[in-house]
C-alpha positions, 0 to 999 in steps of 0.5 A: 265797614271794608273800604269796598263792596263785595258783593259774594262776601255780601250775599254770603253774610245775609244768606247767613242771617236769613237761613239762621233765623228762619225768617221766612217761615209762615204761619197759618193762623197768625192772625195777620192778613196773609200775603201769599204767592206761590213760585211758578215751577221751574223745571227739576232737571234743569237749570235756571235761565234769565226768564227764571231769574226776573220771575224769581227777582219779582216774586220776591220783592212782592213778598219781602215788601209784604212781610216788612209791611206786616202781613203773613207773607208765604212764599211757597216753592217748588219744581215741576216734573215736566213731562216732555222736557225732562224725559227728551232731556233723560234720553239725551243722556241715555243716547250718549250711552247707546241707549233708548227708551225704547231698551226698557219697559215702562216701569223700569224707565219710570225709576230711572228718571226718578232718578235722574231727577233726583240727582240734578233736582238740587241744582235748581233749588240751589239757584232759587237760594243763590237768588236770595228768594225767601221762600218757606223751604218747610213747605217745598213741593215737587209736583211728583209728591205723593199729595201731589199725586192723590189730589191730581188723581182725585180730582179726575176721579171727580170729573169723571163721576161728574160726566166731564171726561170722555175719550175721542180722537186727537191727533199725535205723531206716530212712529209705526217703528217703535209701535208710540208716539212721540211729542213735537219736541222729539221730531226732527224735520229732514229736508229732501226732495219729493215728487209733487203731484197736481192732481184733478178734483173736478173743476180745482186741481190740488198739489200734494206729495202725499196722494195716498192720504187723498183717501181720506180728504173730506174736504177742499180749501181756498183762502177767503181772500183768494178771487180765483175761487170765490165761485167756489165757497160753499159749493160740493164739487164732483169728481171721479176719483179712484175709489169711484164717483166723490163729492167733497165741499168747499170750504174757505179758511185762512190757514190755506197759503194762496202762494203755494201750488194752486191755491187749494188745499186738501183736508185730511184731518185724520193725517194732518195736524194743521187740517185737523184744526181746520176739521175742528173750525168746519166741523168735518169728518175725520176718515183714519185711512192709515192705521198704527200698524202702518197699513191702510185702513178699510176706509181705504178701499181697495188698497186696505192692508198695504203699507203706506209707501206701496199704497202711495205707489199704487194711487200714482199709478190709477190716478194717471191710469185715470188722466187725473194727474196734470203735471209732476214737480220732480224737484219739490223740496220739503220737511218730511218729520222723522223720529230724532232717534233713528231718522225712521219716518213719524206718521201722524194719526188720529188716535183715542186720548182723553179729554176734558168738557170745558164748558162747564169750566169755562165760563166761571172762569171766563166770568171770574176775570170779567168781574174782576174776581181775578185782576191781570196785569198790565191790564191789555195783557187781559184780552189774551185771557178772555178771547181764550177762554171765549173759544175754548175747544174740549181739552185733551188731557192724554200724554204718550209718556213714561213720566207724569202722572199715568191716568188711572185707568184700567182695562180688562183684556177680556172685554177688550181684545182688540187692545193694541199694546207694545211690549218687552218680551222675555228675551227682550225684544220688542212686541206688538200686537192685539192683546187678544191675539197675543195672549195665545204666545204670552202670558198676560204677566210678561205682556205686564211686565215688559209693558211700553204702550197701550193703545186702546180704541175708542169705545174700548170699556175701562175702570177708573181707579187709583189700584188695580181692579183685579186680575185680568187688566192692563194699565193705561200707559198715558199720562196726564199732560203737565197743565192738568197736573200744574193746573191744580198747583194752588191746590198741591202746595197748599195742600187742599182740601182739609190742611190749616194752610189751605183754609187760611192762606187761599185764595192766594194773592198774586201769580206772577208769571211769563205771558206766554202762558197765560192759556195754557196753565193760569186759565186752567188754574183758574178753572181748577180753583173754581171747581173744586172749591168755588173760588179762583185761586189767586186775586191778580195775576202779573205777567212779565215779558220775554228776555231777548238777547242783547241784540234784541232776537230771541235767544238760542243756541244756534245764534249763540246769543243764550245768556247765562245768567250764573256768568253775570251773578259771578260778575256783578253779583246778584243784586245788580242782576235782579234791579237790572233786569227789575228795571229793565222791565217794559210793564208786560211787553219783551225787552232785550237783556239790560246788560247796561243797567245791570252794570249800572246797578252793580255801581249803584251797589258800591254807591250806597255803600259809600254812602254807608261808610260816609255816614258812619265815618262822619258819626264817629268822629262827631261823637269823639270830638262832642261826646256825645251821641247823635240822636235818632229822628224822633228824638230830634227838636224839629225846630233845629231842622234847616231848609235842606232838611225839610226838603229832603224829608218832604222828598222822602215822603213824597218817595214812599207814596210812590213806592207804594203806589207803583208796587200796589200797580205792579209797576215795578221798573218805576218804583225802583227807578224812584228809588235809583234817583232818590238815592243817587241824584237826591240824597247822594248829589243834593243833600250829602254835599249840601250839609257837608260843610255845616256847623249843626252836624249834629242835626245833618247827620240825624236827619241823613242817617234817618233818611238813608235808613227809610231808604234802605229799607225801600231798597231792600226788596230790589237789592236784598243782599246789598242792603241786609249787610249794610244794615247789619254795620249800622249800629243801634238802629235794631237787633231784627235783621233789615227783611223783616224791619217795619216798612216806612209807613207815614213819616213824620212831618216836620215843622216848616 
């Protein structure tokens, strides 16, 4: 062994022997247990941040201790395509160009981030490698992957015939510039300042900067605990208002801030999405009094046809014409949303999505976590889950863009003119309009071709299908949201519904995962897994906490406090990374990056290699001088064992109890910590020094070879690299490499 441990030379060499002996292929019909976990999936266009890597660190050790302890160990990897994210980050370099999306139809956009992903897709998966995750690569999935696809599109088929879809109103960020909408990502919030207006309603006197959308209140808000207006609660409330006598009731909800303006809020639930979950909460009339084409609604009265902006201008004007207005606040500043693109003004609307009945799908999961089908972990992390799913609202399933998985719907033109669809025409320039209306100027070919967006109205007639139903139809251009595609992952990566590794390896037993997303993507997988196949999809689920930066605050770029986990892998290996951030782990709860332990680990590294060098430099000249060999353990006459030996051994047995009982727990910083301190403070500090000066070497180095081997292989989870080159240096112990060397069971008990 070299003098000193290098830890790229070590993760070089032990990759080596992993990738040359394809260790970590799984076999269906083994006939071992299986032990399976799928890797949650990383963004494909992106790169690995420290929360990727403790996931990646965990996940890992779960499998390498399962598979060393015998059991058929999957690991299944992949990437996920990420909607949103991928396709802001696509138009970010589009930008740098001069260009949009708005440059290109849909299908042409599609194949340029297709490519854009399959250019960066390997950098992701070359991080998952560079980690040391012994994940079977035969079985990398993409959740674009033609299976993929057919069963996220099966299964909708299925809800559909089932009566589970419908489509209604939902509200999105609308920009009336481009004709689409755009995710909360893509808004940018400008700071300015605006008029704001105190006007009467009755008895209540109400501020807002937008009076126009006053058209479309159907309801006044207090806070519950605001005195002033408890008189009020429950109560309908008359006034005169512009469009004639009005009558709106009163309703209390904590979202209403005492502190601003009066202390009472009006609810527009069509043009806003804070009082849109208010309307859901009181069950209120949602009244569109602006429509896609940037002009009021008919609900709007008289002021129908005008454009916002004139409209608002007009409302002013009657509602002093009325002494309705009781006071200005010229110098009111706000957050007013706008497109990141051109700064152009985002409106949000209430418009057609798809949704999904949770009901049905509700309680079965709801139930499979109340009777411990499904275990979470660390156990008051479950309350999250089930006051979730307790009041679980239907679940719009519809996204604005270009990537994912488009929704197979298809419309007839015929039977639906009133179809609002945006366009590339033959010269390039964008169009939009009512296809009926169009298609007096276009062919149905161009309007299909050039095709961005279509907007279709709630009672519009469609046709469900994979293909085209024939001439005559437009596409739906919506896309499923991500958690209903990566809601059905146990189904994609195994290949549901008829492959051997679905029939042997699920359920699935563990998901490991950040607790944030805890509702959003394991509660659907749960309600997936139950409804397709009758069984939860994984038996328990581990959620980690958040990484802050060192100093504690969430990390960002503004605060420049991002850490780069490749900076640290490049400076104390990637061992030091994984125990760090192991042990630095608070069961569940956020923990500030443990740049400490991950020095701490990165001695530990060159500790146990010492340790190595140490044992082996002591065998060898043993065996000059005697020899002879130094037997293994089993072979050794107990009666030869001293004080000190036996009392390391009963240290060593009482280590692997709980080891295990710690890992069989999820309580993974303890179980590495018993390992740190065996190794360092019993087995380093107590032991070694002890026997140093002993006449029977022979019987100090059985047992400290024995002993420092059990170790290692307890270790070999945590710190995989380290450990797989030391044991390639041990001579005569095996000719298996140490990931897939038997996990110490009982030890033998020596005689006292």
């Amino acid at each position: 062994m070299d003098k000193t441990f290098e830890h790229k030379t070590a993760q070089e060499k032990a990759r080596e022997i992993w990738e040359k002996g394809g260790f970590f292929k799984a076999h269906a019909n083994s006939g071992k247990e299986p032990f399976t976990i799928l890797l949650p999936p990383p963004n494909a266009s992106g790169k690995m941040h420290t929360g990727n890597v403790l996931m990646i660190a965990l996940e890992d050790l779960l499998i390498r201790w399962k598979r060393m302890q015998g059991y058929e160990a999957l690991w299944v990897p992949g990437t996920d395509h990420a909607g949103f994210e991928t396709q802001t980050t696509f138009e970010r370099e589009l930008k740098k160009e001069g260009k949009s999306r708005f440059d290109f139809d849909r299908n042409t956009l599609y194949s340029q981030i297709v490519d854009f992903v399959q250019q960066n897709k390997h950098q992701i998966e070359n991080q998952i490698k560079e980690m040391g995750a012994s994940v079977d690569w035969s079985r990398y999935t993409f959740t674009l992957d033609e299976h993929a696809v057919n069963v996220v599109l099966d299964t909708f088929e299925k809800m559909v015939k089932d009566g589970l879809i419908y489509r209604s109103d939902y509200v999105v960020n609308y920009s009336f510039k481009w004709g689409t909408t755009f995710s909360d990502a893509e808004i940018v919030y400008k700071e300015q300042k605006s008029p704001l207006y105190y006007i009467r309603y009755g008895p209540l006197t109400v501020a807002t900067v937008r009076p126009e959308s006053k058209l479309g209140d159907t309801a006044l808000a207090v806070n519950p605990n605001d005195d002033r207006y408890k008189e009020y609660v429950g109560k309908d409330i008359e006034f005169e208002d512009v469009l004639g006598p009005n009558k709106l009731k009163v309703i209390a909800d904590p979202y209403v801030d005492i502190e601003f303006g009066t202390g009472v809020l009006k609810v527009t639930p069509a043009h806003d999405k804070n009082d849109y979950e208010i309307g859901l909460r009181h069950g209120l009339e949602i009244r569109n009094v602006v429509g896609i084409n940037g002009r009021m609604t008919e609900n709007a009265g008289k002021y129908a046809g005008m454009k916002v902006l004139e409209a608002r201008k007009k409302v002013i004007e009657d509602l002093n014409g009325m002494g309705l207005i009781e006071k200005v606040d010229e110098d009111y500043e706000n957050l007013v949303p706008v497109d990141y693109r051109s700064g152009d003004y985002i409106e949000q609307l209430v418009m057609p999505n798809w949704f999904v009945k949770v009901e049905p799908l509700r309680k079965p999961a709801l139930d499979a976590v109340l009777e411990k089908k499904v275990n979470i972990y660390p156990k008051w992390r479950e309350i999250t889950y089930l006051r979730w799913m307790e009041n679980m609202r239907d679940w719009p399933i519809s996204r604005q863009i270009v990537w994912g998985i488009r929704i197979p719907a298809w419309y007839s033109v015929e039977e639906n003119p009133d179809i609002t669809v945006t366009f590339l025409n033959g010269k390039g320039a964008i169009t939009s309009g009512k296809v009926g209306e169009l298609l007096g100027s276009y062919t149905l070919k161009e309007i299909e071709d050039g095709l961005q967006s279509l907007v279709a109205p709630k009672k519009a007639v469609y046709v469900i299908g994979k293909e085209k139903p024939g001439d005559g139809f437009l596409p739906e251009t919506d896309t499923f949201d991500t958690w209903f595609s990566s809601g059905q992952w146990p189904l994609v990566t195994l290949k549901y519904p008829d492959s051997e590794d679905f029939k042997y390896f699920y359920p699935t037993s563990v998901l490991e995962t950040g607790w944030e997303i805890v509702t959003r993507w394991v509660s659907r997988m749960i309600m997936f897994g139950i409804y397709l196949t009758g069984q939860p999809p994984f038996k328990d689920v581990y959620l980690h906490g958040h990484i802050r930066a060192i100093d504690g605050r969430k990390m960002s770029k503004s605060l420049g406090n991002v850490i780069n986990p490749d900076d640290y892998i490049e400076k104390y290996g990637v061992d030091a990374l994984r125990m760090g951030l192991i042990n630095g782990t608070a069961n569940g709860k956020d923990f500030n990056f443990p740049h400490d332990k991950i020095l701490g680990y990165r001695n530990f590294a060159n500790k146990i290699w010492n340790m190595a060098r140490f044992m082996l430099i002591m065998t060898e000249s043993y065996e000059e001088e005697t020899g002879e060999k130094v037997p293994f353990f089993g072979d050794l006459d107990q009666e030869l064992l001293q004080a000190e030996d036996l009392e390391i051994m009963e240290k060593l047995n009482g280590l692997i109890g709980e080891v295990d009982k710690n890992l069989e727990k999820y309580r993974f910083a303890d179980a590495g910590d018993a390992i740190y301190h065996f190794m360092w403070d019993e087995l380093a500090s107590g032991y070694i020094e002890k026997v140093k000066g002993r006449e029977d070497k022979v019987v100090a180095l059985c047992v400290l070879r024995h002993t420092y081997v059990t170790s290692l292989k307890l270790l070999h989870p945590f710190m995989p690299f380290a450990t797989e080159h030391i044991w390639s240096h041990l001579p005569g112990l095996s000719n298996e490499p140490l990931a897939i060397s038997k996990w110490p069971g009982d030890q033998v008990k020596p005689k006292k």
